[in-house]
N, C-alpha and C positions, 0 to 999 in steps of 0.2 A: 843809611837809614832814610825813610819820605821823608821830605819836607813839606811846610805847608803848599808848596806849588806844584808837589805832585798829583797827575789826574790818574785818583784809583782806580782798580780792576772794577770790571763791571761788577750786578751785583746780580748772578744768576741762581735761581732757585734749585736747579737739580744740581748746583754744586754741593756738594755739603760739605761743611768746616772741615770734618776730617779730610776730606780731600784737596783743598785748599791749604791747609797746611802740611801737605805733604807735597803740592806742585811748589810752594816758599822753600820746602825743604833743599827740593833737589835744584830749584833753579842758584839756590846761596848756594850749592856745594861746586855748581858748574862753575861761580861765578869766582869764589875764595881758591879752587883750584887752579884757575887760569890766570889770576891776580899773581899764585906762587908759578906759575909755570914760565909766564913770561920775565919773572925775577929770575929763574933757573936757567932759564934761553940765554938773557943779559950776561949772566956770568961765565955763559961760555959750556955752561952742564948738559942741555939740552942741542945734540946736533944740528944743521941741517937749520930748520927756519917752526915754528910752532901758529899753526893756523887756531885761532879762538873765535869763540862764538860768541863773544861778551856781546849783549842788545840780542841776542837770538833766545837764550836761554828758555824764554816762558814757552816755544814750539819746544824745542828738543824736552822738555819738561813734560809737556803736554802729552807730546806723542807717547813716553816714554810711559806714561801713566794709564794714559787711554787703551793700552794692550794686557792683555790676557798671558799667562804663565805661557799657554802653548804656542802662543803666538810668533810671530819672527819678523825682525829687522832689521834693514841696511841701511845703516848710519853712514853719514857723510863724516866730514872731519871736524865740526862744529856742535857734533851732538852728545857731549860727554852725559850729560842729564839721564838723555835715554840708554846710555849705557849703565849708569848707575841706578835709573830706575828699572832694570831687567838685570843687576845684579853683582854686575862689576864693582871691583873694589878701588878704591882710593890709594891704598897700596900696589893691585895692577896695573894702573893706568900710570902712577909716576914712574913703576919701571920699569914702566916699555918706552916711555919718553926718554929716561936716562938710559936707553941700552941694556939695562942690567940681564947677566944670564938666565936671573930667576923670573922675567918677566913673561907674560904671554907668547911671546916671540921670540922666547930664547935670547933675547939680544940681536935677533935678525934687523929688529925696524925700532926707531925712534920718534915716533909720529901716530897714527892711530891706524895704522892697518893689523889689528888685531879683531877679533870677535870670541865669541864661545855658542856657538852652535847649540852646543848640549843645552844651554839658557835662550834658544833663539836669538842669538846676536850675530849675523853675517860679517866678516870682516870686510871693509872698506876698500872698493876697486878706486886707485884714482885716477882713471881715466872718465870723463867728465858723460853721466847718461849711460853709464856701463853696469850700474846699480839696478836699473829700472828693467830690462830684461830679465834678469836675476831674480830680482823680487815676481816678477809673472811668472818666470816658470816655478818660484816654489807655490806660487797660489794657485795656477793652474794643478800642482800636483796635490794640493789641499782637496781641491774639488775633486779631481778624478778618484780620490781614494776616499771621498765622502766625509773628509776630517771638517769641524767645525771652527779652522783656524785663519788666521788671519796674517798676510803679511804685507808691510809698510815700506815706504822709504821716504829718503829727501831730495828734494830738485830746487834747486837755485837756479837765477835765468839764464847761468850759460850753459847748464846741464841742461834748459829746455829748449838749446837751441840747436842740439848735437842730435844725427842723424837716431842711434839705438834708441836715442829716447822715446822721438818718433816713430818710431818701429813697436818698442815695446808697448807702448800707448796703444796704438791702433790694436794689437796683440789680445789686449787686454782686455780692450772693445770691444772684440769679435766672440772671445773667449768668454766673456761675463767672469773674471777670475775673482775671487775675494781680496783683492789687494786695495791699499787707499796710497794714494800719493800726496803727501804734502808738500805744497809747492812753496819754499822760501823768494819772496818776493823784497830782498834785503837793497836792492836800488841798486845794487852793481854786479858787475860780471867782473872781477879782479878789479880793474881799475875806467870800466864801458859801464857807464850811466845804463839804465834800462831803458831810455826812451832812444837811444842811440842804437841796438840792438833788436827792439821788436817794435813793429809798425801800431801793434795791440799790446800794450802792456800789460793788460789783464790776462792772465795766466789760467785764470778761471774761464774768464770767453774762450780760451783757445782751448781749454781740454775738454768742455762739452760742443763746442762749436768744430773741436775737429774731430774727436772720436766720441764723441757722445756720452763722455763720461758724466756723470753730475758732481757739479762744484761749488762751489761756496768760497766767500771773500771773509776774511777775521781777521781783526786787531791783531797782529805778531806780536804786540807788546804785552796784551792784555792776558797773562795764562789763563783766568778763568773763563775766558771766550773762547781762548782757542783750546783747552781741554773740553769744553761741554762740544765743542765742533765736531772735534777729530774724534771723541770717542762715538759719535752719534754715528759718525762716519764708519767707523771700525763696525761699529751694532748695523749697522745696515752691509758692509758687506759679508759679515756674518753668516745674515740671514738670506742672505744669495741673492742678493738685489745687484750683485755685478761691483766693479771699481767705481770707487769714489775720489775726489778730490778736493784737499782744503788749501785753500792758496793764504797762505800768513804773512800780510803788512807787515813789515820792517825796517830796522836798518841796522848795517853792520854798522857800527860804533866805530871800530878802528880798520887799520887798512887789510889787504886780504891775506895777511900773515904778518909777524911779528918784524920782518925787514921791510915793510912798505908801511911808511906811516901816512898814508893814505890824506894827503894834502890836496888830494885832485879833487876831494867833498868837497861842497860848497860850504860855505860857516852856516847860511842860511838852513841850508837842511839841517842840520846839526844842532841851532836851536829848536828848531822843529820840533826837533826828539827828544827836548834836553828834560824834559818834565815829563816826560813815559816810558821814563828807565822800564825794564818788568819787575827787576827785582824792588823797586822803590813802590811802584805800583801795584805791587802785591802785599808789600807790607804795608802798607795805605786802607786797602780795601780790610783785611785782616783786621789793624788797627778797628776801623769801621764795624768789623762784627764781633768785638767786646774783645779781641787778644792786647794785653798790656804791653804796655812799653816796656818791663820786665820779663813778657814772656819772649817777645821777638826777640830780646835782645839771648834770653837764654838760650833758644837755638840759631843764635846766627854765633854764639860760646862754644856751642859743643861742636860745629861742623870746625869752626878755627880749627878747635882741636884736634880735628879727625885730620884736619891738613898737616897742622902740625907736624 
């Protein structure tokens, strides 16, 4: 729950409460999921290592909300939110993590390379910037067959440092495709600070300063900044104004997967961040626009239970 030291979401007017309490909704269910997911990894249930998005959740929120039924996404491995907000269940996504036969993946994969197509959900390449080609050519085939749809992904700074990305980007540029690229700007590349890695840290100068894309800088923390961003973003390439870009301030909270506990952050940065949780920050600003301390509390009850 906020406490008094938390600094709430902004307070923007084309959000409106129903929406707002449905980006609270989905970023508590990333957050209560990954709370049980890393208790499951611990005891050995979960193979392999469990990458979380804890401190990201209000983008994969966002994005996830900011899209249209037709629309389509490639999800990185931090964005359960926007799998849940296009449709995934809470029962698929544990048992694809445990293996089980019944899971999306038959039991192939215990991690998130899963999707469902038929809801617009791309399954997850993990090779780093291998997304971003992918998602251009399904927007380039948007355009070419005159569909009115839209499709997304995610780039973190070492996926914007790998060659397809590059590629796909300028692609994109040339193409005018309806794609938006959200650029997670979370301060590391696994365990590579971003000022270690890019000369320009700004993710946004470099995606209109090298293919001309137009972009924009948002709070990562802030959901209701960065949904009123990214969906403005989606509306405009829509409406054929070419790829857009939203670069989202952050920080991964913990280290780049469940076996790095991520000691190489400074403490510094870390208080930084300690008062802009998103999910604290959203039930803040909420708070602020008349929901009680009884209402939060009763849906942050029922998603428990939905983990449960």
């Amino acid at each position: 729950m906020a406490t008094t030291e938390t600094t709430p979401c902004g307070d923007i007017a084309s959000v409106p409460l129903e929406a707002r309490l449905a980006l609270l909704r989905l970023v508590l269910l990333q957050r209560l999921f990954e709370e049980r997911a890393i208790t499951l990894y611990r005891q050995g249930r979960i193979a392999g290592s469990y990458y979380d998005g804890r401190g990201q959740e209000a983008v994969a929120a966002a994005a996830g909300l900011a899209l249209g039924p037709d629309d389509v996404v490639c999800p990185l491995n931090r964005e359960l939110a926007t799998h849940f907000a296009k449709g995934t269940t809470v029962a698929d996504a544990f048992r694809n993590f445990l293996g089980r036969g019944d899971s999306p993946t038959r039991g192939r994969d215990g991690n998130m390379h899963f999707g469902a197509p038929h809801r617009g959900i791309f399954p997850l390449v993990s090779m780093l910037g291998d997304l971003v080609p992918v998602t251009v050519g399904a927007a380039l085939a948007f355009k070419r067959r005159g569909e009115p749809r839209v499709a997304l992904t995610f780039l973190g700074e070492g996926a914007f440092s790998v060659g397809d990305t590059h590629e796909g980007l300028n692609l994109a540029g040339v193409w005018q495709v309806p794609a938006v690229f959200v650029l997670q700007r979370n301060q590391y590349a696994y365990s590579t600070p971003t000022r270690q890695e890019m000369v320009n840290t700004s993710m946004a100068e470099r995606a209109y300063g090298g293919w001309s894309i137009p972009a924009e800088t948002v709070d990562g923390t802030d959901a209701i900044e960065t949904f009123d961003a990214i969906a403005a973003a989606v509306g405009r390439a829509r409406a054929g104004l070419g790829p857009q870009a939203i670069e989202a301030v952050t920080l991964r909270i913990h280290g780049h997967a469940a076996h790095d506990d991520g000691r190489y952050v400074p403490s510094e940065l870390r208080d930084a961040y300690a008062d802009r949780d998103p999910v604290d920050r959203l039930e803040a600003r909420l708070a602020l626009d008349g929901v009680t301390e009884a209402g939060l509390a009763e849906i942050r009850a029922d998603i428990e239970q939905e983990i449960a």
